[in-house]
N, C-alpha and C positions, 0 to 999 in steps of 0.2 A: 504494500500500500504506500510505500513512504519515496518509491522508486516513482510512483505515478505524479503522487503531490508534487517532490522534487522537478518530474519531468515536466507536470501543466504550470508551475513556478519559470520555468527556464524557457517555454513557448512566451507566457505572458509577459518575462522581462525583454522577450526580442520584439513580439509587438508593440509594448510601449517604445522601444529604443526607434522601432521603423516609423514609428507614429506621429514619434516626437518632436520631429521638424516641420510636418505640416501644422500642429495644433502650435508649436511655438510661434511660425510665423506669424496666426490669426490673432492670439495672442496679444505679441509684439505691437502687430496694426492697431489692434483695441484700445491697446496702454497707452501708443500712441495719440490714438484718436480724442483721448478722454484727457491726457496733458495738454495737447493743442485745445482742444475747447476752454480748460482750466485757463490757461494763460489768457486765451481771448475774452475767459468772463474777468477775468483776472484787473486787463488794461481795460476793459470798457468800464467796472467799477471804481478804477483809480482815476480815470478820465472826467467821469459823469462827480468824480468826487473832488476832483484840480478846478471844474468847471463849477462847480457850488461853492468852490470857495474863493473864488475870485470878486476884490469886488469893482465897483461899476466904473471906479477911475484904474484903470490899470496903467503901473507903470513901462514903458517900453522894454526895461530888464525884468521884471519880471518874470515869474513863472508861466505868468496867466497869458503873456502876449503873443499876440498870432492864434491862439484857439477860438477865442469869441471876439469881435468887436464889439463892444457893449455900447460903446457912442453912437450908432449906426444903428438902423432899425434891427429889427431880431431876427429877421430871413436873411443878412447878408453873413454869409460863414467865410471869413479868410481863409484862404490855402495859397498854400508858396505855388508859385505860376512862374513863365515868363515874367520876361518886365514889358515886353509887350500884348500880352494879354491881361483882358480884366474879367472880375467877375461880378456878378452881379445876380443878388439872392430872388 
């Protein structure tokens, strides 16, 4: 009995071992997956939280400068461009 055990112990260590690189891959993608979303909820809460703490006069060094123009109505969103392009919200 213990020649079988031993032998279904030594099939199932080869399966795992053949197995083991396709389940690691999917794996790897998931942990992946789930860091990259982490980071992106990550900077969209640290963003949404630079951005409530800025206030209405911002200094040009600042932190706050370049993200909101609060002087300007609230649909005009700066972003670095050309200097020949404008934007307009």
């Amino acid at each position: 009995m213990s020649h079988w055990f031993s032998l279904l112990l030594l099939v199932l260590l080869v399966v795992v071992v053949l197995l083991l690189p396709l389940v690691g891959r999917k794996f790897v993608r998931i942990i992946c997956f789930i860091s990259s979303f982490e980071i992106r909820l990550t900077w969209a809460v640290s963003r949404n939280h630079r951005l409530n703490q800025c206030p209405s006069h911002t200094s040009p060094h600042s932190h706050c400068s370049g993200l909101l123009d609060t002087s300007s109505p609230p649909s005009t969103l700066l972003v670095p461009t050309a200097s020949h392009e404008l934007v307009f919200g």
